[in-house]
Backbone as CSV, one residue per row, in Angstrom:
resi,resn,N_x,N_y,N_z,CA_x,CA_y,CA_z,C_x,C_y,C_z
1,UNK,57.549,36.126,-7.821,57.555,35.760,-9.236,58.931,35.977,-9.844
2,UNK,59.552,37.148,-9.462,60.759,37.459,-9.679,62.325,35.880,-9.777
3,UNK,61.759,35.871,-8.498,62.636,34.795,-8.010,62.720,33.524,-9.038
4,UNK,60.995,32.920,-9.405,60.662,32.063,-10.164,61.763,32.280,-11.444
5,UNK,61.960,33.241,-12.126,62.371,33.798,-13.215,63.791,33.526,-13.719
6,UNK,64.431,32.697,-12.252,65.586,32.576,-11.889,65.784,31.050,-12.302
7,UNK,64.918,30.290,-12.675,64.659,28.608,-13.355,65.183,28.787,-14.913
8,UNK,66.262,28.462,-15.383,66.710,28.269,-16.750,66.700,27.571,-17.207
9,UNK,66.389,26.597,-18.217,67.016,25.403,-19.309,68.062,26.346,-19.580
10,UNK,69.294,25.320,-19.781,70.789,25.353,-20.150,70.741,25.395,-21.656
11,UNK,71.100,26.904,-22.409,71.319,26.459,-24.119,72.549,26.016,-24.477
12,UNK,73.840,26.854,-23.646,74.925,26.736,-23.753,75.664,26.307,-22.404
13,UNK,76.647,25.402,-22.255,77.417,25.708,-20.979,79.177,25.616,-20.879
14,UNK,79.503,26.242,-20.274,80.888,26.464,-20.091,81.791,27.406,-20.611
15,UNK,81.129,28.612,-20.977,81.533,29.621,-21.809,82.833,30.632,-20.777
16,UNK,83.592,29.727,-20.790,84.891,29.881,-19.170,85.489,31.112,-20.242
17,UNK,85.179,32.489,-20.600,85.906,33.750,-21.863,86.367,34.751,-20.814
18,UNK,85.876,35.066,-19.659,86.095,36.490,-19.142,87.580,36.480,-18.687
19,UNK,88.285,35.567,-18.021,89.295,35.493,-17.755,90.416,35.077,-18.818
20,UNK,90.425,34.874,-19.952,90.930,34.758,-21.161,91.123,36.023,-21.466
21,UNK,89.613,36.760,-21.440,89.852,37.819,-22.504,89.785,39.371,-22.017
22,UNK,89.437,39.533,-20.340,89.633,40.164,-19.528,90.783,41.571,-19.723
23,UNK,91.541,41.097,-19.813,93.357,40.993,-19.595,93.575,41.772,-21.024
24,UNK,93.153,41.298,-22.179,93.565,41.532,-23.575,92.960,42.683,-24.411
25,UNK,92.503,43.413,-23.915,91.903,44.239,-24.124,91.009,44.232,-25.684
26,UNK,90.828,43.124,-26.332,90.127,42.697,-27.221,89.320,43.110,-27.922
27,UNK,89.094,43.762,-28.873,88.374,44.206,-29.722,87.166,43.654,-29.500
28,UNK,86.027,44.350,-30.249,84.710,43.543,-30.277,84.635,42.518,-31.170
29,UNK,85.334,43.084,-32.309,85.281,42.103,-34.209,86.164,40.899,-32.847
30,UNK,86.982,41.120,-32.742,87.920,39.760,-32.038,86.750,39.313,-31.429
31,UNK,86.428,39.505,-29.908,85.860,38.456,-29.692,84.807,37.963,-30.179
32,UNK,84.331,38.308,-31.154,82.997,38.032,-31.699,84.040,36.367,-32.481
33,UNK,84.549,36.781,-32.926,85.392,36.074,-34.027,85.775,34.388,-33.212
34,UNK,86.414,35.255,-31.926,86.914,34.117,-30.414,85.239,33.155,-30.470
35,UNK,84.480,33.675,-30.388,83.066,32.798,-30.085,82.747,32.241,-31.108
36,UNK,82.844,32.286,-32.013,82.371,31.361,-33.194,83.145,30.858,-33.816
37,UNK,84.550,31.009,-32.915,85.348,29.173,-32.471,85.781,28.812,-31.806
38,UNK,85.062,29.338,-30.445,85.353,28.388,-29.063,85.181,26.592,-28.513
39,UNK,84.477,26.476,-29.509,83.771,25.001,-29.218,84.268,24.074,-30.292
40,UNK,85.017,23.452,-30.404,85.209,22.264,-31.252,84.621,21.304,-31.364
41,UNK,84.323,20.694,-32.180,83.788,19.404,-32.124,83.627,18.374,-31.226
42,UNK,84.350,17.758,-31.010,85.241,17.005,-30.032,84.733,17.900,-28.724
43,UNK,85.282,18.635,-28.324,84.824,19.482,-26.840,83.223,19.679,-26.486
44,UNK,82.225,19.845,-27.459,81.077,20.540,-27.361,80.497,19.300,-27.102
45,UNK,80.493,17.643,-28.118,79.923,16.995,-27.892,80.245,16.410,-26.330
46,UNK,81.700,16.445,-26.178,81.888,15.508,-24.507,81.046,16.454,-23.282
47,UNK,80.699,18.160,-23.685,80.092,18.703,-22.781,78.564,18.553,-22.691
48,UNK,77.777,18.483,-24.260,76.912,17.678,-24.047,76.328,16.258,-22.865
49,UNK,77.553,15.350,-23.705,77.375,14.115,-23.340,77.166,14.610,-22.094
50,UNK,77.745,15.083,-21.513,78.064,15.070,-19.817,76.690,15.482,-19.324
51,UNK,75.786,16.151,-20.022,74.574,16.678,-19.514,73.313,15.702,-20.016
52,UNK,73.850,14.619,-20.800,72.724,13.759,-20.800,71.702,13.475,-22.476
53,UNK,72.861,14.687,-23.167,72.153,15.041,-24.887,72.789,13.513,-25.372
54,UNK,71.975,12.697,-25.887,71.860,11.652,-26.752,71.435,11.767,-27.966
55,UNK,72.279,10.761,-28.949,71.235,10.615,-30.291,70.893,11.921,-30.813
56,UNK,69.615,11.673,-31.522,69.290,12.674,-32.095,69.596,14.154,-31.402
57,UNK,68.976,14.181,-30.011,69.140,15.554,-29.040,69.874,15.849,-29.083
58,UNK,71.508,14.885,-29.218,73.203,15.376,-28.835,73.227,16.560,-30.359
59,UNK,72.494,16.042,-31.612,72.850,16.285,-32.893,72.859,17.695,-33.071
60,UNK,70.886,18.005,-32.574,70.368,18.658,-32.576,70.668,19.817,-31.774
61,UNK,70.931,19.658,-30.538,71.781,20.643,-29.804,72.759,21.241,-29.960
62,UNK,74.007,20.111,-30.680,75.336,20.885,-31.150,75.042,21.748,-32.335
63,UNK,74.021,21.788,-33.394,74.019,22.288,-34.477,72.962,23.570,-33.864
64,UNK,72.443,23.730,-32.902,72.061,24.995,-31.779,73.336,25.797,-31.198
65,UNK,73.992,24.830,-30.745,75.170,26.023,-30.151,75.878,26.790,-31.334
66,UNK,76.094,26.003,-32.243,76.752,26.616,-33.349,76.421,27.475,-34.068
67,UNK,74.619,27.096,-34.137,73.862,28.213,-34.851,74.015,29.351,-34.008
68,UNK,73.929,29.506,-32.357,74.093,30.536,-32.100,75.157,31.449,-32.083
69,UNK,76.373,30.333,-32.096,78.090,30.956,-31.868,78.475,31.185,-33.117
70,UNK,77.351,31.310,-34.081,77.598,32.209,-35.254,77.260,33.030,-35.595
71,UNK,76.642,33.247,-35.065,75.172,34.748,-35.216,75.777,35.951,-34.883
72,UNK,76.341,36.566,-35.665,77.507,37.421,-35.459,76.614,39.044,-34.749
73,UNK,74.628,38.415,-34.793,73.856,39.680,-33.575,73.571,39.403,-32.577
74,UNK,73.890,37.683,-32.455,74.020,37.135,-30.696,75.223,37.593,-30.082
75,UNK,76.252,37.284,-31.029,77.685,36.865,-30.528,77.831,38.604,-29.815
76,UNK,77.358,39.279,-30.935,78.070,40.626,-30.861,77.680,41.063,-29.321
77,UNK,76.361,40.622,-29.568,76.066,41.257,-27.655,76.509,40.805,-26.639
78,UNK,76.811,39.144,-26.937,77.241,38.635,-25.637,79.144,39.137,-25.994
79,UNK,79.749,39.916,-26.778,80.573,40.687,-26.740,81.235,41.532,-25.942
80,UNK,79.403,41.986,-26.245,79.898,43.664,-25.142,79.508,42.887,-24.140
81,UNK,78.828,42.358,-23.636,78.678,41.921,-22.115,80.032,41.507,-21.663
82,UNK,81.067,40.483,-22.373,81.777,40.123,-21.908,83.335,40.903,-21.781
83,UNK,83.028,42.120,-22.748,83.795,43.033,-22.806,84.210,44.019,-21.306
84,UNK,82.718,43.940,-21.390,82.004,44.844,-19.969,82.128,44.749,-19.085
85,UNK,82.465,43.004,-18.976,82.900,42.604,-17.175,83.841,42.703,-17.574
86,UNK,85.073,42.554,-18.299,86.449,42.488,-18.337,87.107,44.150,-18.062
87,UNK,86.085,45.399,-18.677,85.925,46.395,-17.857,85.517,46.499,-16.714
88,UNK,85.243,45.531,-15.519,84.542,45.734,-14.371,83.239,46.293,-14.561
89,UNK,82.411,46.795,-15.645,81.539,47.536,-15.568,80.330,46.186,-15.321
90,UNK,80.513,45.120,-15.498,79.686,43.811,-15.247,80.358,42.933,-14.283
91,UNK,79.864,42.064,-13.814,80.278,41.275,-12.790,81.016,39.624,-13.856
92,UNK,82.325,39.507,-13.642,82.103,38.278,-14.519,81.571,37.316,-14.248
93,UNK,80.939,36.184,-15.276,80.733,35.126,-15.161,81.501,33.950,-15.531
94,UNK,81.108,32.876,-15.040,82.165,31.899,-15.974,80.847,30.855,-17.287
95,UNK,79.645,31.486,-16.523,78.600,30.467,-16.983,77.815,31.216,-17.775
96,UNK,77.825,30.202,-19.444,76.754,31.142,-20.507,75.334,31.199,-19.719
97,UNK,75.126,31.405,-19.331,73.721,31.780,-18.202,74.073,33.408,-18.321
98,UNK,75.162,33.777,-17.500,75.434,34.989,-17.400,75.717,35.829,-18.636
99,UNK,76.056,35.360,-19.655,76.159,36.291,-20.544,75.017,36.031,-21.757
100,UNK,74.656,34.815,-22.124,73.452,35.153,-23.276,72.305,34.615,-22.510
101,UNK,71.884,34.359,-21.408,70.374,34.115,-20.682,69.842,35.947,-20.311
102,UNK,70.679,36.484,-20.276,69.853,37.865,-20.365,69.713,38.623,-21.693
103,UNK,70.350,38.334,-22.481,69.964,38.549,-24.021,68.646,37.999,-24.357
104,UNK,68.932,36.334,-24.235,67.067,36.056,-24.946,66.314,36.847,-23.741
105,UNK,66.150,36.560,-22.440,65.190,37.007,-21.949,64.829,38.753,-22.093
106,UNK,65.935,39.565,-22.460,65.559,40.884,-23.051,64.314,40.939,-24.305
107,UNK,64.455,39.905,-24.949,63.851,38.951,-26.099,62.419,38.920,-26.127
108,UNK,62.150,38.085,-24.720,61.226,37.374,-24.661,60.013,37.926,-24.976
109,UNK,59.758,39.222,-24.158,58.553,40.042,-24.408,58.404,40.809,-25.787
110,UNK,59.476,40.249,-26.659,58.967,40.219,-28.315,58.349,39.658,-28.827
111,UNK,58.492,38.230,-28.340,57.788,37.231,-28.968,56.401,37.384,-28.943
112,UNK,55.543,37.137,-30.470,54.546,36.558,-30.421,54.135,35.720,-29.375
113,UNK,52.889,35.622,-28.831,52.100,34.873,-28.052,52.224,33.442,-28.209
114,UNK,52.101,32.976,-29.343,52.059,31.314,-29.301,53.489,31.339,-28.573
115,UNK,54.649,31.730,-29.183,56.220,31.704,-29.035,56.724,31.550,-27.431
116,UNK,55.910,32.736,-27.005,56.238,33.196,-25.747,55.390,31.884,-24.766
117,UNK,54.197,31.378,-25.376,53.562,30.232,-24.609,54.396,29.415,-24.488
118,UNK,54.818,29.057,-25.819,55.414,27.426,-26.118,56.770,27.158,-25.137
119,UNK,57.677,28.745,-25.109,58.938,29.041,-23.946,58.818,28.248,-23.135
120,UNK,57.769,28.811,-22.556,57.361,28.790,-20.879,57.117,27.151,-20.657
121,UNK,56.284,26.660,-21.641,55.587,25.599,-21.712,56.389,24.418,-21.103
122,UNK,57.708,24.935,-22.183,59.071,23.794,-22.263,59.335,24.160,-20.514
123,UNK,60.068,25.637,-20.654,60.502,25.603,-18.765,59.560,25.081,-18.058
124,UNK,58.629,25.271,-18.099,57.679,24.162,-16.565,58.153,23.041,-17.118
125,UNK,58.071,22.454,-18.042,58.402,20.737,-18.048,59.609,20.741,-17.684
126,UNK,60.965,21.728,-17.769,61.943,21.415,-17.528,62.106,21.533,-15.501
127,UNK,61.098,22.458,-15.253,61.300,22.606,-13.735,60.220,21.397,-13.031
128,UNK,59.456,20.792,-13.377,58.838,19.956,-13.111,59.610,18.521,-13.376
129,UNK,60.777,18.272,-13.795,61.538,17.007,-13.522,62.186,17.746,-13.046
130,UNK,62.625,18.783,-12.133,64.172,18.610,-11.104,63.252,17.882,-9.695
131,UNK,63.949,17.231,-9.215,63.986,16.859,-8.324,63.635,17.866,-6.912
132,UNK,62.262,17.518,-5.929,62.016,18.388,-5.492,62.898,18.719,-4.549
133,UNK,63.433,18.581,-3.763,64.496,19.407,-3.268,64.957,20.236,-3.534
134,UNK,65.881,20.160,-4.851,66.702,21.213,-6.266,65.579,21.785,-6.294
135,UNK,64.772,21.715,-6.323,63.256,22.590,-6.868,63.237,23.322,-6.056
136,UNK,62.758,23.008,-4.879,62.773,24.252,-3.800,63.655,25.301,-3.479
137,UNK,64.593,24.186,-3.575,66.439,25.142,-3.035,66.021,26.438,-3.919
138,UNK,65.400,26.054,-5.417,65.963,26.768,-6.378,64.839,27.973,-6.654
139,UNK,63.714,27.746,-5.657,62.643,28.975,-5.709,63.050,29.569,-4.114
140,UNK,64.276,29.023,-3.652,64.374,30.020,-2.240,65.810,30.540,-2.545
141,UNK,66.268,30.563,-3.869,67.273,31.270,-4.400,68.811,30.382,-3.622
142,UNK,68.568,29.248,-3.217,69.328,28.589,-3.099,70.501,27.738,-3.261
143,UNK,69.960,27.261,-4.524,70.635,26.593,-5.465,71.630,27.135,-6.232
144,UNK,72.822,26.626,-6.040,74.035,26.620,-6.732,74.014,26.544,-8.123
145,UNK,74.027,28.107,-8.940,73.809,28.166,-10.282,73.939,26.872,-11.005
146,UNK,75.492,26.591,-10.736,76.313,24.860,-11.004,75.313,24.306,-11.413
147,UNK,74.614,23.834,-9.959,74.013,22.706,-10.168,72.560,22.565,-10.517
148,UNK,71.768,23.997,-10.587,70.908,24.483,-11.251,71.284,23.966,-13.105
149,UNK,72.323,24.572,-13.402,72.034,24.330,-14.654,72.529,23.080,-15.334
150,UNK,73.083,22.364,-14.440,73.404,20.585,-15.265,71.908,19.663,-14.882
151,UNK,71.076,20.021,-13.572,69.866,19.805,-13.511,69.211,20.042,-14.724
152,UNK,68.874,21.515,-15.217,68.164,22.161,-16.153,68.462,21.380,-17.609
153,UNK,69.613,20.462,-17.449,70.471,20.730,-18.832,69.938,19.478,-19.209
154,UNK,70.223,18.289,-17.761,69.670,16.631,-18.049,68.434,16.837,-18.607
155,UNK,67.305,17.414,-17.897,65.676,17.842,-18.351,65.684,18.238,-19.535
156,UNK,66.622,19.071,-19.689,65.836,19.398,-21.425,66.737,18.540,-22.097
157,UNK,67.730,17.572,-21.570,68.116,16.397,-22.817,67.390,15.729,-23.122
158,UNK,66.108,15.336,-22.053,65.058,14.519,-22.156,63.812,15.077,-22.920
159,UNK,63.952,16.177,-23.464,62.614,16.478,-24.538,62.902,15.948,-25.644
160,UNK,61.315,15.613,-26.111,61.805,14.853,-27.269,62.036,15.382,-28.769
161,UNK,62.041,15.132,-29.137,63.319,15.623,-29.932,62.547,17.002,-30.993
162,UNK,61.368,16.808,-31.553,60.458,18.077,-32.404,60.501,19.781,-31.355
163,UNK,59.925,18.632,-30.264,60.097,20.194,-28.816,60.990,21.066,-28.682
164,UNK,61.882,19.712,-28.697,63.353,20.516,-28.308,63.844,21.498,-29.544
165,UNK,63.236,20.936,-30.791,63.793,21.672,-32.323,63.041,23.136,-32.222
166,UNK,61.821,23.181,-32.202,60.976,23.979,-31.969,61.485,24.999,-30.548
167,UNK,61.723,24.812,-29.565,62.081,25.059,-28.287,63.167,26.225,-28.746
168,UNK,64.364,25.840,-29.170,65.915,26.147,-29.566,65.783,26.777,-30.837
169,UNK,64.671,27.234,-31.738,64.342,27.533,-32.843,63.676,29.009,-32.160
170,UNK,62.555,28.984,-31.140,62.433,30.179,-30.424,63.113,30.818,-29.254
171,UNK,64.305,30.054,-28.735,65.264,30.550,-27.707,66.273,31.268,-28.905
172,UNK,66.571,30.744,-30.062,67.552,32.093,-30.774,66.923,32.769,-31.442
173,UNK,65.374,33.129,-31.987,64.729,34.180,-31.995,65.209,35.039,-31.084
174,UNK,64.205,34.659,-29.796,64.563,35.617,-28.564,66.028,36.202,-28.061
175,UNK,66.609,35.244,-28.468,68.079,35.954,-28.568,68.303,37.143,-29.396
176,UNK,67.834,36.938,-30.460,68.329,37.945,-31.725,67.428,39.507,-30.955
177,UNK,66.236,38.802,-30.726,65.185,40.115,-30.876,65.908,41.008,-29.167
178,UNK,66.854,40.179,-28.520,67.179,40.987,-27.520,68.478,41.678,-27.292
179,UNK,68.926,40.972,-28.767,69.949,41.972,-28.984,69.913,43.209,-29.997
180,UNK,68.849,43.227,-30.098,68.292,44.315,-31.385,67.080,45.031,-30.980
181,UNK,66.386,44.357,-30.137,65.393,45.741,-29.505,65.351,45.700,-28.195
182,UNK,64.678,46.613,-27.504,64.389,47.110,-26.053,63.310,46.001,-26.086
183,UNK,63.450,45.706,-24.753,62.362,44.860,-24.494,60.986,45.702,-23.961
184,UNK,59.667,45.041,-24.095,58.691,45.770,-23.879,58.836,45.929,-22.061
185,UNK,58.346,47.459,-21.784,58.189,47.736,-20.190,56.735,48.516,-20.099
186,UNK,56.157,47.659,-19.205,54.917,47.872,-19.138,55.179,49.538,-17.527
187,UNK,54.292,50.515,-17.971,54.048,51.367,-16.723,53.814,50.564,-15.514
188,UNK,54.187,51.156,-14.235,53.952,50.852,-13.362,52.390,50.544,-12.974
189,UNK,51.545,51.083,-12.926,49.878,51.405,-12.771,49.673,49.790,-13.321
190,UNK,50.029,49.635,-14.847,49.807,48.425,-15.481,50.146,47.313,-15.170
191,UNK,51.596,47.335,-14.219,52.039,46.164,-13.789,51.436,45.986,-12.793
192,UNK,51.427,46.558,-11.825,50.081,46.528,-10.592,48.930,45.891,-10.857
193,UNK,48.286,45.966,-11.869,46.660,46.170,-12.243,46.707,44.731,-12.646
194,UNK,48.214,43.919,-13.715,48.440,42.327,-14.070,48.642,41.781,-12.813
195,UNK,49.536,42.201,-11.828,49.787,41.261,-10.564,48.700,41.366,-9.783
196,UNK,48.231,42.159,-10.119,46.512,42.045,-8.677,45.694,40.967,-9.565
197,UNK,45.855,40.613,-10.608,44.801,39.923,-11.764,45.327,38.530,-11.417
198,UNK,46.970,38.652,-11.511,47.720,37.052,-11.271,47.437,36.200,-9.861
199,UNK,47.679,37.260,-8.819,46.979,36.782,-7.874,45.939,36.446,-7.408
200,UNK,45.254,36.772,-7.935,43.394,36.456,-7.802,43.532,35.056,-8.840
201,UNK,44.029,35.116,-9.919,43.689,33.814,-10.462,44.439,32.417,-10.042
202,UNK,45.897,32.830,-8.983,46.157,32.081,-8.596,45.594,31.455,-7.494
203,UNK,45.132,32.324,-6.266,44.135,32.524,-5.433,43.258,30.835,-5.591
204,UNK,42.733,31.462,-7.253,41.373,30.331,-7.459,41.629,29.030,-7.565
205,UNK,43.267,29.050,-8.490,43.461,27.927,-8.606,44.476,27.016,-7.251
206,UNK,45.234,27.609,-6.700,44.979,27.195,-5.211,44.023,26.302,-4.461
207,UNK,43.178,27.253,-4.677,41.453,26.999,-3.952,41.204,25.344,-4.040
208,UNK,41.535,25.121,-5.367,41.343,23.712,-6.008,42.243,22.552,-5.283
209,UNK,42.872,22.670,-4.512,44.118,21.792,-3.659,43.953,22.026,-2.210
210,UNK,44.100,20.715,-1.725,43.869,20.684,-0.381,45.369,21.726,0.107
211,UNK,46.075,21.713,-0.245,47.074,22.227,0.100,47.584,24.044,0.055
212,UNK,46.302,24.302,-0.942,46.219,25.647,-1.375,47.112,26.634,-0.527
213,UNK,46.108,26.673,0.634,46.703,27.969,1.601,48.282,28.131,1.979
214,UNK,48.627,26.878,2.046,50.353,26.682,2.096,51.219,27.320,0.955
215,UNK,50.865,27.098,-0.235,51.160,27.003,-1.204,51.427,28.579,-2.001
216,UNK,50.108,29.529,-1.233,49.563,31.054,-1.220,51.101,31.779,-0.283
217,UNK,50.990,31.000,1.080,51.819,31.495,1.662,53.328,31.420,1.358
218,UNK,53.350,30.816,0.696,54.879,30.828,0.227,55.135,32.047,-0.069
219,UNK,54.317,32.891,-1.272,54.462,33.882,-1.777,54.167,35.059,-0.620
220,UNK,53.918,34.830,0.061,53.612,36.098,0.966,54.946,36.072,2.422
221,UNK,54.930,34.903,2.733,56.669,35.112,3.855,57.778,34.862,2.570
222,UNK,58.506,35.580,2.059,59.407,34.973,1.394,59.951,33.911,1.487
223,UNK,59.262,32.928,1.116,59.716,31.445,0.843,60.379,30.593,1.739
224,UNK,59.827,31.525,2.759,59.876,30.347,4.596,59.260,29.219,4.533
225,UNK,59.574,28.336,3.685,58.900,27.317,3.413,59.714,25.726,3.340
226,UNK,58.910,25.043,3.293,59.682,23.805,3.149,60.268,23.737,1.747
227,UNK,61.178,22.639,1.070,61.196,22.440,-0.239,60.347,22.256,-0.807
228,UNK,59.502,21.384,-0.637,58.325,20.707,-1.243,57.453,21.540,-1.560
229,UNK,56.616,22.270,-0.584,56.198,23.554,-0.472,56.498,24.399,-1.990
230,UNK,57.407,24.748,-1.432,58.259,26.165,-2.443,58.291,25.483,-3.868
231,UNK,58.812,24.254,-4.347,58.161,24.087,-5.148,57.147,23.708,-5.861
232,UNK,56.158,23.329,-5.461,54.431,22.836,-5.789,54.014,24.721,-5.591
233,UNK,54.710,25.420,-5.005,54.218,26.955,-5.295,54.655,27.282,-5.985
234,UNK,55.539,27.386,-6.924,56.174,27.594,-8.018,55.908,26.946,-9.420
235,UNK,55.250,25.841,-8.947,54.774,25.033,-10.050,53.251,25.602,-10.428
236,UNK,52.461,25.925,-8.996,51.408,26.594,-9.055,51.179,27.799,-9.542
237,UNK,52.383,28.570,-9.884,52.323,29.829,-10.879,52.440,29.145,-12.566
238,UNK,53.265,28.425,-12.237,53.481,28.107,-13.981,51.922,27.836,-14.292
239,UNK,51.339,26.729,-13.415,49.962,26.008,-14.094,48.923,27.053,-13.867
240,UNK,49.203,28.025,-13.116,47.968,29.592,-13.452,48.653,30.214,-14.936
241,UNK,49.190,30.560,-14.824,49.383,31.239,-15.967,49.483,30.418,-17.496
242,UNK,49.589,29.441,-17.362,49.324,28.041,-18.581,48.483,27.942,-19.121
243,UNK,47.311,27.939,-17.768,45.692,27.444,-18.079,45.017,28.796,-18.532
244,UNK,45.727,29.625,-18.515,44.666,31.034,-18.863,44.051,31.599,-20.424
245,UNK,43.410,31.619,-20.816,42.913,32.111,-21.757,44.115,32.754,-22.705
246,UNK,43.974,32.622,-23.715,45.032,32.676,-24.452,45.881,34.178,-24.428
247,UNK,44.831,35.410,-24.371,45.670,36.822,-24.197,46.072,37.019,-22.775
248,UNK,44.919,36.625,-21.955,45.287,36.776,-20.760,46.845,36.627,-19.977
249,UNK,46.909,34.828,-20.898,48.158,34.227,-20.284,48.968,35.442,-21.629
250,UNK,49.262,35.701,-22.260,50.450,36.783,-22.835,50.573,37.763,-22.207
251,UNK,50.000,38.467,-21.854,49.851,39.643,-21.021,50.637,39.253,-19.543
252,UNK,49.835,37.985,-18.977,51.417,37.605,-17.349,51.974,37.334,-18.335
253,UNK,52.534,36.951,-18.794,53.937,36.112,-19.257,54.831,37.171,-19.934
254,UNK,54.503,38.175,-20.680,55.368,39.110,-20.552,55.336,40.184,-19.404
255,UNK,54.757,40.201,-18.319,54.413,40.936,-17.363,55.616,39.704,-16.417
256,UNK,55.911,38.686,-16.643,56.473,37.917,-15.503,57.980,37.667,-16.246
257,UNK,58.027,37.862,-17.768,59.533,38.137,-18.140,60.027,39.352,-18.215
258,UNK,59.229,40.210,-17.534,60.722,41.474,-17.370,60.943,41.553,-16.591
């Protein structure tokens, strides 16, 4: 499940700061300041374009990055993160994946239930158009972040356009709430007691496909599997935990985002 966790929609991309600001020993007020005017006009839309944001989506997206590269309680965290690798104390990245995809997901297990549904809802639709190959590569930890996230990025250019508002409306919630609180951690005993529950209900829904037992086994040899395979098993967690009763599915779903 872990692994699964590793499927992103792209909010931001190309956030190339650590090696800029590495070196400069940079204040926090600075780089906070550096991020909420890294992106020009002109630059943000051709990086769009390149991922497939049209029309309304191109609009709607740029006035997302901005909302977030202003949020002076996003910016600030992805700050210290980027502060942090420039201390070695983090690994750098060159890709906003690495520095604000672990902020919202610190997030996530804040969210209200509908919120935290609707997330997820969007990522399966976004992992359900990659291409199965990329799909698999990308549940056997394969896939080249790269090309993981210009995949991730075309897919969610293609939501239509309320989703996507709604979508990017609870991805900088979850941002905020993960730069401002601890995320919920369930005891051990408890996490045990949800994954023995997840598996049994995946189990059932398995059951329902000629293909089931293949599909089971993925999860049990680490993902000695074909592509195809690995992902229709990966897809088969999203659609267990989708179809579940409304607390039930909150309970995995913050049990499967930490």
């Amino acid at each position: 499940m872990n692994r699964l966790m590793t499927v992103r929609a792209v909010i931001l991309t190309g956030l190339m700061l650590v090696g800029t600001l590495a070196f400069a020993a940079p204040s926090r007020d600075d780089v906070i300041d550096f991020l909420g005017r890294v992106y020009t006009e002109e630059g943000l839309r051709r990086e769009l374009t390149g991922h497939g944001f049209r029309g309304e989506n191109l609009a709607l997206s740029m006035a997302h990055v901005r909302r977030v590269m202003n949020d002076r309680v996003v910016t600030g965290a992805i700050a210290d993160r980027l502060i942090a690798a420039g201390q070695g104390k983090l690994e750098p990245t060159g890709s906003a994946d690495g520095f604000l995809m672990p902020i919202v997901e610190r997030g996530l297990t804040r969210l209200p239930a509908p919120e935290l549904s609707y997330y997820y809802k969007v990522e399966a639709t976004v992992f359900k158009a990659l291409p199965t190959r990329e799909c698999g590569l990308e549940l056997k930890g394969r896939l080249h972040p790269a090309a993981m996230s210009h995949l991730a990025a075309n897919a969610t250019s293609k939501l239509n356009t309320p989703a996507l508002k709604e979508y990017y409306r609870i991805v900088h919630k979850a941002a905020r709430l993960g730069a401002t609180r601890k995320p919920v951690q369930l005891g051990q005993a408890e996490q045990a007691k949800r994954g023995k529950r997840l598996f049994a209900a995946m189990q059932a829904e398995a059951a329902k496909r000629s293909n089931g037992a293949a599909l089971m086994r993925a999860y049990e040899n680490e993902w000695k599997v074909s592509n195809a395979v690995a992902c229709e098993a990966g897809l088969l967690l999203f659609d267990t935990i989708l179809t579940l009763p409304a607390g039930e599915r909150h309970r995995m779903l913050v049990m499967i985002s930490q």
